[in-house]
C-alpha positions as a Python dict, from the first residue, in 0.01 Angstrom:
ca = {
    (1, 'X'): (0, 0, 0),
    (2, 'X'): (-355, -72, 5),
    (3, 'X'): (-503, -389, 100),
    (4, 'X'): (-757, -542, -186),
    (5, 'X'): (-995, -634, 32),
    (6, 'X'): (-1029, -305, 203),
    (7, 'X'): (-1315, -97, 68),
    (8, 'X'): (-1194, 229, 20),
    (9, 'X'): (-1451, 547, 194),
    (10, 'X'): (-1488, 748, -98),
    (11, 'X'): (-1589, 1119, -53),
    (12, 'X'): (-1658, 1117, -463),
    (13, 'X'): (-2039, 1032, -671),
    (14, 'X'): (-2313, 956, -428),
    (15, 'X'): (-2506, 635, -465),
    (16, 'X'): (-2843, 738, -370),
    (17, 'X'): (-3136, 506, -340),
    (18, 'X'): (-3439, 734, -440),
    (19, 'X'): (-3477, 895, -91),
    (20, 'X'): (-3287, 1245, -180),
    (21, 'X'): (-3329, 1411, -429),
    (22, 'X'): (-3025, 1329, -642),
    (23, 'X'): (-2970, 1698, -800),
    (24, 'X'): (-2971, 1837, -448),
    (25, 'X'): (-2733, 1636, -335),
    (26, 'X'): (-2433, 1622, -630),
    (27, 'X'): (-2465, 2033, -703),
    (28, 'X'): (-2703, 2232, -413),
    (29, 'X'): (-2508, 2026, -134),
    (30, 'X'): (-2140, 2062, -179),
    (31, 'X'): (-2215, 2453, -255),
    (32, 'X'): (-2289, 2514, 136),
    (33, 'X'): (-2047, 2658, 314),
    (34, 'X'): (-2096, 2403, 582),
    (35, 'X'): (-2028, 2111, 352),
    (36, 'X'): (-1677, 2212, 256),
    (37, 'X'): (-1603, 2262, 633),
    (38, 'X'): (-1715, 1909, 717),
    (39, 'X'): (-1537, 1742, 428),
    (40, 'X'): (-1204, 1926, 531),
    (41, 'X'): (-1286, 1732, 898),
    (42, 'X'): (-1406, 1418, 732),
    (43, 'X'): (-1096, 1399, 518),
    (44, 'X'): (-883, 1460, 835),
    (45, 'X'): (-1107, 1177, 1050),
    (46, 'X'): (-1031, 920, 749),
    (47, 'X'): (-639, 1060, 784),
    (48, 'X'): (-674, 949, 1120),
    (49, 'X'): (-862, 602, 1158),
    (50, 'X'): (-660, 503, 862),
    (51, 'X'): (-335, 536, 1069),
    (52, 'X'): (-500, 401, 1337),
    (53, 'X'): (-630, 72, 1145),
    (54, 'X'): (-276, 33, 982),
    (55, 'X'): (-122, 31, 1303),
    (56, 'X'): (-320, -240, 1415),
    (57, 'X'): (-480, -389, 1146),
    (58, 'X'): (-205, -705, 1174),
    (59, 'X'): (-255, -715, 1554),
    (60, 'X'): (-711, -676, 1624),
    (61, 'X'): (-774, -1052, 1548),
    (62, 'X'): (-579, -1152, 1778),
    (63, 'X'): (-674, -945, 2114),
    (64, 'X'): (-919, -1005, 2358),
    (65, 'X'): (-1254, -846, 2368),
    (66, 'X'): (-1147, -607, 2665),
    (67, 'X'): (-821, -510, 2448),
    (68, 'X'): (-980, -489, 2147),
    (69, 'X'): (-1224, -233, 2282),
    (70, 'X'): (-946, -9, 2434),
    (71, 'X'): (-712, -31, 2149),
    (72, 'X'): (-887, 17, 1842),
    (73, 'X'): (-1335, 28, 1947),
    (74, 'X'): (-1270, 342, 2185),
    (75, 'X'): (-1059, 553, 1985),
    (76, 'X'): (-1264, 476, 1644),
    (77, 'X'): (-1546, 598, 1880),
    (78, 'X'): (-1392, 910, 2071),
    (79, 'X'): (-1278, 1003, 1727),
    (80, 'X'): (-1609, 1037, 1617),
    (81, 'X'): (-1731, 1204, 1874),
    (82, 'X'): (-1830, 980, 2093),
    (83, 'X'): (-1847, 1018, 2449),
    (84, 'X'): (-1778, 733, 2628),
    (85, 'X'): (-1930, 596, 2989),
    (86, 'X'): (-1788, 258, 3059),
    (87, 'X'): (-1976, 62, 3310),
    (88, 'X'): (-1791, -203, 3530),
    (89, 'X'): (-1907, -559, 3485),
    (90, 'X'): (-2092, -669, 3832),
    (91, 'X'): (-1930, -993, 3952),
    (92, 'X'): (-2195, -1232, 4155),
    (93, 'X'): (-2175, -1560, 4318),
    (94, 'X'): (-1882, -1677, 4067),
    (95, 'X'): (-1950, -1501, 3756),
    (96, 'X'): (-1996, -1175, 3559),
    (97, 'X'): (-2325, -1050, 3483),
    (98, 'X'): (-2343, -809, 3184),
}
């Protein structure tokens, strides 16, 4: 069941703002070889952060900022492609520096 006041990620009708060219982008676009390839990952990405964000959608308001980050911000990330290089917090004289 879908939450209302989730905004759904279409892949549908592009809302374009005058920077493309709109014809390009609704029939030249999706003919490329490489578009169809990339939707077939994009649909598979959505598969998987929407799993993701049901299984903790109840449960990211309450965590911490630290447990927030590596339950839900670092695998959102790495499953986009991200690499990721956390740094450790330097503690001085009492208290964390950032």
């Amino acid at each position: 069941m879908t939450d209302r006041r989730q905004l759904p990620l279409p892949l549908g009708p592009i809302r374009n703002s005058n920077f493309l060219s709109n014809h390009g982008l609704e029939h030249r676009q999706p003919l490329a070889p490489e578009w169809a390839a990339q939707r077939e990952q994009a649909v598979g990405l959505l598969d998987r952060l929407g799993r993701l964000w049901s299984e903790l959608r109840h449960r990211v308001a309450h965590y911490a900022e630290a447990a927030l980050e590596q339950a839900f911000i670092q695998p959102v990330l790495e499953a986009l492609g991200w690499t990721l290089n956390c740094q450790p917090a330097l503690h001085s004289m009492g208290s964390y520096l950032e």
